[in-house]
N, C-alpha and C positions, 0 to 999 in steps of 0.2 A: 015167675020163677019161685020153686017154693023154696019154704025156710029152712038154711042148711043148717042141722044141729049139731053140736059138735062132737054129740053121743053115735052120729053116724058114720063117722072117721075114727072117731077114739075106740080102743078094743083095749080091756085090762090086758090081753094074751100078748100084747105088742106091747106094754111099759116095762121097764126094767128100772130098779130101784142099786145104787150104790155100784154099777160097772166096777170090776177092775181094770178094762183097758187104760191101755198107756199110752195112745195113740191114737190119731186121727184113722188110720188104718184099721187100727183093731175094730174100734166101736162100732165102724161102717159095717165091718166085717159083721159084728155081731149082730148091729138089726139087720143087718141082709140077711144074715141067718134065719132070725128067729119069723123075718117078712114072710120066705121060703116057705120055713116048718109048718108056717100058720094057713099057710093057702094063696096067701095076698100078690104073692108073686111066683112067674115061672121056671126061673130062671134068674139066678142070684148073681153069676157073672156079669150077665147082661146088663141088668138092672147098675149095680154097683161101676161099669164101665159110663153109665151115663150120668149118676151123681158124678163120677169124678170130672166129665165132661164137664158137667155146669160147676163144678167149683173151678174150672179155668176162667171162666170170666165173672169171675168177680166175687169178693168175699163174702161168705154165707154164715162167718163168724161175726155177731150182728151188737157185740160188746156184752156189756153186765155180764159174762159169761154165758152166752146163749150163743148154741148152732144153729141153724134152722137148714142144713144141706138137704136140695131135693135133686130125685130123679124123676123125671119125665119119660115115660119108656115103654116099649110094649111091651116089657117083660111084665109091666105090673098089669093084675087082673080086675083091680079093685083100688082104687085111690084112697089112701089111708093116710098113718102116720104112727113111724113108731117113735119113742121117748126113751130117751135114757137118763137117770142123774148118772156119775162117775163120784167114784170115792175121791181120785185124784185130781187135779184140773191138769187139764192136757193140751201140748199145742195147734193151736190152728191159726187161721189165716183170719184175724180179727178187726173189726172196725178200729177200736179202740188197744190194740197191741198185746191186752189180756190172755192168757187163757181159755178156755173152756170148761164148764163143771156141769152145765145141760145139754144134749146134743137133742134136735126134734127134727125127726127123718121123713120130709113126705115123699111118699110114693106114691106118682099121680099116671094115673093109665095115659097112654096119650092122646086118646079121644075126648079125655076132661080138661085138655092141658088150657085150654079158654076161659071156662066157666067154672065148676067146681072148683079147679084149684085158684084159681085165681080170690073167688070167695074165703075157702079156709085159709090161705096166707091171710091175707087180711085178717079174718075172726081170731087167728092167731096173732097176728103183728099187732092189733089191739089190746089184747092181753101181754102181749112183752112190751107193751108202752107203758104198762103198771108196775111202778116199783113194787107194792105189797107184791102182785104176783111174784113179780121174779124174786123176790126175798123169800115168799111160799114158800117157792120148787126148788128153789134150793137145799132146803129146811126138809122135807118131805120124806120120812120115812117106810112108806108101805105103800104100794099097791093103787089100793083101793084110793088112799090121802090123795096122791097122783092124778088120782083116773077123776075124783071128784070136785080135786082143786080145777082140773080144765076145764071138767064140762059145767061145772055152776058158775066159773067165776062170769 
């Protein structure tokens, strides 16, 4: 199996820096949007009805303020992941009864839903097991910071 880089799911056009959403709803809404705009998905309904699927079992608010809600779906065309920081911390349905102030959205085709994604959760949930990280991306003002903190760390 070759080696999954993390430059190959990460797209700077899918990070967004300082959201103003105020809500669980909004933000989803937002990278559903911008999944859409960018090509990554067909269908933002669709898509956004199956995140919400899987946030019924079971919480995907994962503490230290980190989301990681995914959809599984065939709306998506390309398994990715979009990122958001938020200005404000907002409610979700939390390990630890927290907030939220990073939200990290994968959209996994459902032909990857085995392998590929099974690998980036992980390569992700290894780096949200690092305090410095998650003390980073919180911190992270630009873009580019975002896009470089994932894929080097």
């Amino acid at each position: 199996m070759e080696m999954l880089e993390l430059e190959t799911i990460v797209h700077k056009n899918l990070l967004q820096i300082n959201s103003t959403a105020t809500s669980k709803a909004e933000i989803l809404e937002e990278l559903g949007e911008r999944l859409q705009k960018e090509g990554f998905i067909t269908n933002k309904k669709m898509f956004l009805d199956d995140v919400y699927l899987r946030e019924t079992e079971g919480e995907t608010g994962i503490g230290e303020g980190i989301a990681i809600p995914h959809g599984k779906s065939k709306a998506v065309k390309e398994t990715t992941v979009a990122i958001a920081t938020l200005q404000h911390e907002i409610e979700w349905e939390t390990l630890d009864g927290d907030g939220v102030e990073v939200v990290i959205l994968f959209a996994v085709r459902d032909t990857d839903a085995n392998t590929t994604h099974i690998l980036l959760l992980q390569k992700i949930a290894i780096l949200l097991a690092d305090e410095t990280f998650i003390a980073s991306i919180k911190q992270v003002q630009t873009i580019d910071d975002l896009y470089t903190l994932i894929t080097k760390s």
